[in-house]
C-alpha positions as CSV (number, residue, x, y, z in Angstrom):
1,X,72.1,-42.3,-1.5
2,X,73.6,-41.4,1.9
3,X,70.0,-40.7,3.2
4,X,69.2,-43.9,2.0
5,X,71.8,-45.4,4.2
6,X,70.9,-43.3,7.0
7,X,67.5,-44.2,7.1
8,X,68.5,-47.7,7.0
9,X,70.5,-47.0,10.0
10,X,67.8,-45.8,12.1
11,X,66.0,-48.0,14.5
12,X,62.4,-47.1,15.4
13,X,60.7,-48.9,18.7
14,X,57.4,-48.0,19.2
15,X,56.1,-48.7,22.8
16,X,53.0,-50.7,22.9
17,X,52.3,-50.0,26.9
18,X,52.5,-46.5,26.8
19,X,51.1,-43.6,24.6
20,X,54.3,-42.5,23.8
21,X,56.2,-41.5,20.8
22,X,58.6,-44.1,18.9
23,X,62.1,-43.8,19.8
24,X,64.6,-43.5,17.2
25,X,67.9,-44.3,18.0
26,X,70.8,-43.3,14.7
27,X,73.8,-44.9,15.4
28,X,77.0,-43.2,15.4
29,X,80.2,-43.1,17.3
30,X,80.9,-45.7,20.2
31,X,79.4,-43.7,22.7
32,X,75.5,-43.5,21.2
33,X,76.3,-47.1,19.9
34,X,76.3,-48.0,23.5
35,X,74.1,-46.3,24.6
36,X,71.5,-47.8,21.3
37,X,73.3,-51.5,23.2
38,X,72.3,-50.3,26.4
39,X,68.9,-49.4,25.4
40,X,67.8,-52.2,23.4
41,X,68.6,-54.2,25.9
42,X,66.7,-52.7,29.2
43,X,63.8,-50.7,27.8
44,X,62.9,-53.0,25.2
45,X,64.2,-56.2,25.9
46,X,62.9,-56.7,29.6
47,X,59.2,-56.1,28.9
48,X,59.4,-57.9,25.9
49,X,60.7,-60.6,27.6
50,X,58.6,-61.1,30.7
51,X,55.6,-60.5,28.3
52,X,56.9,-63.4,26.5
53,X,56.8,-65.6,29.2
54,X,53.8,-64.9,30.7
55,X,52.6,-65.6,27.1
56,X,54.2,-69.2,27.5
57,X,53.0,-69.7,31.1
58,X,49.5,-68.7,29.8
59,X,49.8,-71.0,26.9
60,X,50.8,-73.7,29.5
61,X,47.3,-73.6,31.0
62,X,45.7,-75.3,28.3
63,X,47.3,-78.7,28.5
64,X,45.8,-79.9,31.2
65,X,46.6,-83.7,30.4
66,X,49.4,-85.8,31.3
67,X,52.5,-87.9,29.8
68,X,53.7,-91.4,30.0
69,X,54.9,-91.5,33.5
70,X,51.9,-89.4,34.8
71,X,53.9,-85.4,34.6
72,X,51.1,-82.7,33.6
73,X,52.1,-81.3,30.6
74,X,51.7,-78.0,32.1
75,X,54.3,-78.2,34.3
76,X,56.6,-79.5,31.9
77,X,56.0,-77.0,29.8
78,X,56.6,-74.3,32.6
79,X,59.9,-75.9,33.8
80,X,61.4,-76.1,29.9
81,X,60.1,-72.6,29.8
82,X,61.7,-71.7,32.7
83,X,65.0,-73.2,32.1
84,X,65.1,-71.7,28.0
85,X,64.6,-67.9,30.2
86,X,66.9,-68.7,32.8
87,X,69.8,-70.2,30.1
88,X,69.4,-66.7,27.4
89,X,69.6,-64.4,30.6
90,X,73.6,-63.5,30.5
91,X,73.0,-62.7,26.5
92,X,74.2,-59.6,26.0
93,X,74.2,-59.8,22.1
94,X,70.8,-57.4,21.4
95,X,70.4,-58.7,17.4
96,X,70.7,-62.0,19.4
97,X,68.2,-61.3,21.9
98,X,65.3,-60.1,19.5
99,X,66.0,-62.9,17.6
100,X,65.2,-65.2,20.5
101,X,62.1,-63.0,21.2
102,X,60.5,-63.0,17.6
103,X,61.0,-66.7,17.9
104,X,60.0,-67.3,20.8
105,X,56.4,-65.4,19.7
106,X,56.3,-67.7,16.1
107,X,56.4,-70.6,18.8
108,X,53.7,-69.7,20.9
109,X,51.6,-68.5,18.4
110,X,52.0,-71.5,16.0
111,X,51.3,-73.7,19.5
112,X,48.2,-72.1,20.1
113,X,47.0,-72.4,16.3
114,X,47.5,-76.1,16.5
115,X,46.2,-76.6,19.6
116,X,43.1,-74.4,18.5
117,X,43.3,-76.4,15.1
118,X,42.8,-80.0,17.1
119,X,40.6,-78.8,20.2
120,X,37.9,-77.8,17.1
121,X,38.4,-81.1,15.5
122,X,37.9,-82.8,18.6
123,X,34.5,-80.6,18.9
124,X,33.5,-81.4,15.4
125,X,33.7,-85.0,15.6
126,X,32.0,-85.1,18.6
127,X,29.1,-82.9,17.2
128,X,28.9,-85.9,14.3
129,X,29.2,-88.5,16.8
130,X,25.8,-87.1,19.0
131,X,24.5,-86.5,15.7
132,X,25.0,-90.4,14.3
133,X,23.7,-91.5,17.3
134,X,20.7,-89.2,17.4
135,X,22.0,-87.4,20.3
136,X,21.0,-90.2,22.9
137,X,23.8,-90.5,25.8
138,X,23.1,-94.7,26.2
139,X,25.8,-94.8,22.9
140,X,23.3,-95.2,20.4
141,X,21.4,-98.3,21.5
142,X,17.6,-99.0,21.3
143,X,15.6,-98.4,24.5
144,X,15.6,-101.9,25.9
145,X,18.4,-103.1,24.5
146,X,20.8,-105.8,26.5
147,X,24.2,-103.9,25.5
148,X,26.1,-107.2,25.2
């Protein structure tokens, strides 16, 4: 039962840039529990992070068009990006922190589905539209025709 609860204790962080082993961290007395704090928070946090981001910034790309009052999306998107990074900097809290960085990754990957979802709808229905109109570019209209 207690190696149970040791196991469960242990945190394993396996480094995806670097052929390197996993770390494992056991907490124990306030010393290693800092230095687990310390730890989470520069080696795996920082990366993470900035990878994160660039993920965002990269996602940004896509949405080339524009709002209401004429803003690119894309840099709306990079400024609310850059303000959500720049308010979570001063946490210190690391459960807090990976939280906000698995989140952050269901975001962007959920955005990029649906924008995937809609930009091959868009495709499709202009595949049937060149098909209804037997792929002619004058909209579909007898050679000849006024157009009024």
């Amino acid at each position: 039962n207690s190696e149970r609860h040791l196991q469960s204790n242990i945190i394993v962080r396996e480094s995806r840039q670097f052929a390197m082993p996993p770390t494992i961290i056991i907490p124990g007395p306030a010393a290693s529990s800092a230095a687990a704090t310390r730890h989470l928070r520069s080696s795996v946090t920082t990366p993470e992070a900035l990878s994160l981001y660039r993920d965002i910034l990269r996602t940004a790309k896509a949405f080339h068009w524009c709002d209401d009052s004429g803003v690119p999306w894309r840099t709306k998107l990079r400024a609310e990006a850059r303000r959500e990074f720049d308010a979570s900097r001063e946490e210190r809290d690391p459960l807090i922190v990976a939280r906000m960085l698995v989140t952050g990754r269901e975001c962007v990957r959920e955005v990029r589905r649906k924008f995937n979802d809609a930009d091959r709808e868009c495709w499709e229905r202009i595949r049937r539209d060149v098909n209804r109109d037997g792929g002619r570019s004058d909209g579909g209209r007898a050679p000849g025709g006024s157009g009024n």
